[in-house]
C-alpha positions in Angstrom: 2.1 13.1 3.2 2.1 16.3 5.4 0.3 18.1 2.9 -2.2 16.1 1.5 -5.9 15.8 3.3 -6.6 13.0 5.7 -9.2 11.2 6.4 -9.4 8.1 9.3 -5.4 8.8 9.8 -4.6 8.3 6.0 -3.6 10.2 3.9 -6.7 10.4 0.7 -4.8 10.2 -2.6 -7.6 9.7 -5.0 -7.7 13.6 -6.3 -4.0 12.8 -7.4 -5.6 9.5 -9.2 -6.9 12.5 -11.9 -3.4 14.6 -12.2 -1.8 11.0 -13.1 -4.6 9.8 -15.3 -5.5 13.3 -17.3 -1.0 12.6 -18.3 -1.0 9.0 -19.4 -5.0 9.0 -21.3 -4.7 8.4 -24.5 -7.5 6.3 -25.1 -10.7 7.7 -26.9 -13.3 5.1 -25.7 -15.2 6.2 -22.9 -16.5 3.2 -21.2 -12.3 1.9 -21.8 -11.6 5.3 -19.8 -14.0 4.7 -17.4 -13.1 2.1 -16.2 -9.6 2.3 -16.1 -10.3 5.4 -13.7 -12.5 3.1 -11.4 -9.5 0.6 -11.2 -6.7 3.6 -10.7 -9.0 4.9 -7.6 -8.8 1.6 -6.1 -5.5 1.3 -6.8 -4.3 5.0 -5.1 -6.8 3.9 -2.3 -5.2 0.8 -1.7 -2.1 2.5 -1.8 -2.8 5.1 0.6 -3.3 2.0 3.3 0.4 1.0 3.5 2.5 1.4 6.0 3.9 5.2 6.2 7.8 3.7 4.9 6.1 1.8 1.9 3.8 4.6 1.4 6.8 6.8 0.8 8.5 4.6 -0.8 6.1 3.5 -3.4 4.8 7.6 -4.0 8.6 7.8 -4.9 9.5 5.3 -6.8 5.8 4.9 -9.1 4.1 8.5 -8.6 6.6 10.7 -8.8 8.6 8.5 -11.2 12.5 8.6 -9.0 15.2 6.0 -9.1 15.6 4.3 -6.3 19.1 6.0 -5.7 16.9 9.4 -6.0 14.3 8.1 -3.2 16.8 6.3 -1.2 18.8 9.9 -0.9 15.3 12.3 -0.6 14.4 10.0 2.8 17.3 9.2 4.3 17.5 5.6 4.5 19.6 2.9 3.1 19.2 2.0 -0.4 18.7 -1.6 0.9 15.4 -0.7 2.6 13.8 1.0 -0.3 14.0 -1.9 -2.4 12.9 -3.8 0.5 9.8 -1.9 1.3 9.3 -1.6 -2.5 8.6 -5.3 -2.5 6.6 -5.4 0.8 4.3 -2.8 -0.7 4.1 -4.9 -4.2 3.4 -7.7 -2.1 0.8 -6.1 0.0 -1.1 -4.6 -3.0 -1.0 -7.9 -5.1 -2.8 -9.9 -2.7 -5.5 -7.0 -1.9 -5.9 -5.5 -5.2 -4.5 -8.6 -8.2 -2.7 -7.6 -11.2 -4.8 -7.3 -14.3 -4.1 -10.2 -16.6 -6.4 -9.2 -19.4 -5.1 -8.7 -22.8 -2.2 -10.7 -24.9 0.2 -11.8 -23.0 3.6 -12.5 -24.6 
């Protein structure tokens, strides 16, 4: 969080939104790619709203892809409370910004 720009007192992760995206796009339709970028930005933006330990947390554990051992032992804290604000975070984001159910479902 130190080193990334801030704007309003939070940190602005939508740059990262195009590092992440430019490794996982595999899809060839443009208005498919498209959009999924528009969703990702609101997704990092809603992100970059939680609460500094969730922030942390969830940058860990989903952006930079650690175990939650690996996290728990790069912040200092209790294993306990990264799963813990994990699911606060998840919570958080799921009532501001809803899991996409479109598609086949199994």
């Amino acid at each position: 969080m130190a080193r990334s720009t801030h704007r309003d007192g939070r940190p602005e992760l939508e740059a990262a939104v195009f590092d992440a995206a430019a490794v996982h796009t595999q899809n060839t339709d443009p208005e498919a790619d498209t959009a999924r970028m528009t969703r990702i930005v609101a997704l990092f933006k809603a992100i970059s709203k939680l609460p500094a330990p969730q922030l942390d947390v969830m940058v860990l554990l989903h952006l930079c892809g650690f175990s939650p051992e690996k996290a728990s032992s790069l912040l200092g804290i209790p294993l306990a409370t990264v799963r813990a604000d994990e699911r606060r975070a998840v919570r958080y984001l799921e009532t501001v910004f809803p899991p996409d159910t479109e598609g086949a479902t199994s």
